[in-house]
C-alpha positions in Angstrom: 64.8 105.1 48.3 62.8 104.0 45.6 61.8 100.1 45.1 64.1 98.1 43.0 63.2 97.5 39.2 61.3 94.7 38.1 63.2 91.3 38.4 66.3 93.7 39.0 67.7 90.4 41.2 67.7 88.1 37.8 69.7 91.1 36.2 72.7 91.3 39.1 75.9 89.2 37.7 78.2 87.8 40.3 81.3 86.8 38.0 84.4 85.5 39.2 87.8 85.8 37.3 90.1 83.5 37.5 88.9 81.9 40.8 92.3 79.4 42.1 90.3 77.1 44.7 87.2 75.3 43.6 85.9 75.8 47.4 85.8 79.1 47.0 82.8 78.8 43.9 80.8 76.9 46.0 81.0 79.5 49.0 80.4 82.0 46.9 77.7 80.5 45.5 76.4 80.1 48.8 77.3 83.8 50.2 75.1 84.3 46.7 71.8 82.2 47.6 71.5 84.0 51.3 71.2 87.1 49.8 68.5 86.0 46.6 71.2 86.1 44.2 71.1 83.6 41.6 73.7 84.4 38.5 77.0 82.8 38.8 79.5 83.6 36.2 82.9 82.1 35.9 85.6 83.5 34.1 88.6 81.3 33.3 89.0 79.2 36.9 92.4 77.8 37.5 90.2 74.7 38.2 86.6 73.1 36.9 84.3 73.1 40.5 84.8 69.9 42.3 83.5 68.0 45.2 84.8 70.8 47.5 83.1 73.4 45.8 79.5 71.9 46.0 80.1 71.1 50.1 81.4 74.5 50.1 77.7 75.3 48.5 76.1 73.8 51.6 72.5 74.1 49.4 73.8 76.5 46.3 75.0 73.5 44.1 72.1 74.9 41.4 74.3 78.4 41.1 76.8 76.4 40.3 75.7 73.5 38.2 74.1 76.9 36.2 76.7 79.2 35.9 78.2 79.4 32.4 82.6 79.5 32.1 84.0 82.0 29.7 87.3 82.1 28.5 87.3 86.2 28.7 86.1 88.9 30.9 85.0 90.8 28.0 83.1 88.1 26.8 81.4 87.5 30.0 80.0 90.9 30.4 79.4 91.5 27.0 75.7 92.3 27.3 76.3 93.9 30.7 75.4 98.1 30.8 76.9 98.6 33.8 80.0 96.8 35.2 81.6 97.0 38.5 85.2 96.1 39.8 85.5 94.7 43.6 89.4 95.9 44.0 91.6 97.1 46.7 91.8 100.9 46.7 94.8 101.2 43.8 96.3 104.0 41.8 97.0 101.8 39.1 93.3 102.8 37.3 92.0 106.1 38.0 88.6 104.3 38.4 85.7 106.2 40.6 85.7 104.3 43.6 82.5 103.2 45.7 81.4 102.3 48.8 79.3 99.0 49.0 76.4 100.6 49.9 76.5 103.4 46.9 77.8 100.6 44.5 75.0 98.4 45.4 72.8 101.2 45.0 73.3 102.3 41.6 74.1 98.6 40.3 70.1 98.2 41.4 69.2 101.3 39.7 71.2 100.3 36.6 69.6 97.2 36.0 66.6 98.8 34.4 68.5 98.8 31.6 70.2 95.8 31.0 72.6 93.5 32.8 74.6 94.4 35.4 78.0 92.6 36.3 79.7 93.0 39.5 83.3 91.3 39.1 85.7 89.7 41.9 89.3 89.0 40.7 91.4 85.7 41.6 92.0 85.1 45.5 96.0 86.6 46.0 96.4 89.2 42.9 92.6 89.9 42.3 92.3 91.8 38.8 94.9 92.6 36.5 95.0 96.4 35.0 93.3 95.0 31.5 90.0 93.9 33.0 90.0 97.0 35.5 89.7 98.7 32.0 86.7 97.1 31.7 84.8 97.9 34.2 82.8 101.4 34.6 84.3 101.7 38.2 85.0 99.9 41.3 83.8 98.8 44.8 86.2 98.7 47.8 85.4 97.9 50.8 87.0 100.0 53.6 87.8 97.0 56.5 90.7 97.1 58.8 93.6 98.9 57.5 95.8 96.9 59.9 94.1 93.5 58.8 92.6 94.6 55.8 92.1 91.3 53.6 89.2 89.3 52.6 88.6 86.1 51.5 86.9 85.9 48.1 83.4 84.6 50.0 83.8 87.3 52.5 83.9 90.0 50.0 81.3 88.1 47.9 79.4 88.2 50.8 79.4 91.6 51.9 78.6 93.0 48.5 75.7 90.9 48.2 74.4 91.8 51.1 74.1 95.7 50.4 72.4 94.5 47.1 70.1 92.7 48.8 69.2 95.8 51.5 69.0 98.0 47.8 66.9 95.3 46.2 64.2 95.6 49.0 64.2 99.0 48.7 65.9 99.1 52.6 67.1 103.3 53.2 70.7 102.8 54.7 72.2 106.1 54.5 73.3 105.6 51.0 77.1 107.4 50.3 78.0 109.3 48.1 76.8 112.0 44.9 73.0 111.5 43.2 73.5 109.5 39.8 71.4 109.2 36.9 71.2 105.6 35.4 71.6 104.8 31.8 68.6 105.7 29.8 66.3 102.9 29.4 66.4 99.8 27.8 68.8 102.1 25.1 71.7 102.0 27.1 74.9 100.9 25.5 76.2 97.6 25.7 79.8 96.6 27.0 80.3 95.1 23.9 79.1 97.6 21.9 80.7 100.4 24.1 83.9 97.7 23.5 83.6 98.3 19.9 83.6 102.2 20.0 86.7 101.8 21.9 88.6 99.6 19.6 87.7 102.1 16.4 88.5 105.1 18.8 91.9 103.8 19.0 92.7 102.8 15.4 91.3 106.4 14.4 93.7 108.1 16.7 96.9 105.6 15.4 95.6 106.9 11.6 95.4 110.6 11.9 98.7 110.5 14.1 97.3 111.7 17.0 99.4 110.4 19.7 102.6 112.0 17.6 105.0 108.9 19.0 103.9 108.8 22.6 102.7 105.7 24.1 98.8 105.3 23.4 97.8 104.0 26.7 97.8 106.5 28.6 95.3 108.8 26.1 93.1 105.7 25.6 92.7 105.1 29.5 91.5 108.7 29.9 88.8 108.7 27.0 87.7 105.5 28.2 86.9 106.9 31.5 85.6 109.8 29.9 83.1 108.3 28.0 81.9 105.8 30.5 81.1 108.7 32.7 78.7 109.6 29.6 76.5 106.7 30.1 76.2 106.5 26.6 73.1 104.8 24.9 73.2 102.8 21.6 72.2 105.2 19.5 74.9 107.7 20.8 77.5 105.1 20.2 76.3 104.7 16.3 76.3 108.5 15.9 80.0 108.4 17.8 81.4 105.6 15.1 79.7 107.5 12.2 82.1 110.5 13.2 85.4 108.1 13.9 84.5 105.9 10.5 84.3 109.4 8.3 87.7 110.5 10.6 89.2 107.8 9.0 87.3 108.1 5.2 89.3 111.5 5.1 92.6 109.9 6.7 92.9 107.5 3.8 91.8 110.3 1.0 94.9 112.5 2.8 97.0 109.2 2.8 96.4 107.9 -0.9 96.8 112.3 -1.9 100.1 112.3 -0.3 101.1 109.0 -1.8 100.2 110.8 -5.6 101.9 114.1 -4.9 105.0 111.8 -4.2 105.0 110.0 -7.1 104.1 112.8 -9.7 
């Protein structure tokens, strides 16, 4: 396996959405530290940390005294090229699944170009369907299916570890199909990716391409689709070029209609 890139550890996000126990921060944190991990995110917590979270941090108190609170998931990974969603295997988002050991792999491998978030829901309902949209796919990890459930330290823990075994480079039997990261320090941002998405769909709602059905399902698909691309920034310019003159001409065919009425 080849080494990690250069300060690939500062580059690995640890966010946490909409975390109900204060405790659980702080052993994160902690579950965090062990491994050389050192970005905290938290994403809307039910409650500010506390005193339980910093005994909980037995050490990791400076994770937590640094992470920065967003109000949004997309706001949080924002700048992130690669984001990953730790989730029970599901049906509900036809996500590409991973195995720890692959996931940590390529989130290593992704950090040479940019950010790279890897996001645990809240403790009994974990992430909702909207914020498994945005994320580029998901880690499960495959315990006991008669005892299957993790604590949010536990699973915290376990991913961290495999990203500390990629980060030193360690070859254990990585699963899974070869993958290419995102190329260079180009890659597409989430935002930006975030922004292709949003024109994507008003383009689609102005030439009437969804013909009355429910837009969901069509968006959910293309979104997969073109986070498979691993698109770069200037691919997602050329993209929005073709959806902004999509909807130049839908207007021109609007306003024509609109004058062959009235005349």
């Amino acid at each position: 396996m080849n080494a990690s890139p250069p300060n690939a550890a500062d580059r690995l996000r640890i966010v946490l959405v909409g975390t109900q126990h204060p405790g659980n921060i702080g052993s994160a944190a902690r579950a965090m530290k062990t491994m050389g991990l050192r970005q905290l995110v938290l994403v809307a917590p039910e409650k500010a940390p506390d005193r339980d979270t910093h005994a909980m941090a037995a050490g990791a108190d400076d994770l937590v005294e640094a992470a920065p609170v967003f109000a949004t998931l997309a706001e949080a990974v924002a700048d992130c090229r690669w984001v990953l969603g730790a989730t029970a295997r599901s049906r509900r988002i036809q996500l590409e699944q991973l195995h720890p050991r692959e996931a940590a792999r390529r989130a290593v491998a992704a950090t040479a170009s940019g950010p790279v978030a890897l996001v645990f829901g809240r403790e009994r309902t974990g992430l909702d369907n909207e914020e498994l949209q945005l994320c580029h796919a998901t880690v499960h990890i495959p315990s006991d299916p008669g005892f299957s459930s993790l604590n949010l330290a536990a699973a915290v823990q376990v991913v961290s570890y495999e990203l500390r075994c990629a980060l030193l480079g360690e070859e254990a039997g990585a699963v899974g199909a070869a993958w290419t990261p995102p190329p260079g320090e180009g890659a597409a941002s989430h935002a930006e990716l975030e922004g292709l998405f949003g024109q994507l769909a008003e383009t689609l709602e102005q030439i009437d391409f969804h013909k009355g059905r429910a837009p969901e399902s069509a968006m959910r698909k293309l979104r997969r689709l073109y986070l498979r691309a691993n698109l770069d920034s200037a691919e997602v310019r050329l993209l929005r070029g073709v959806l902004a003159d999509a909807q130049r001409m839908a207007r021109l065919a609007g306003e024509a209609s609109g004058n062959a009425k009235i005349g």
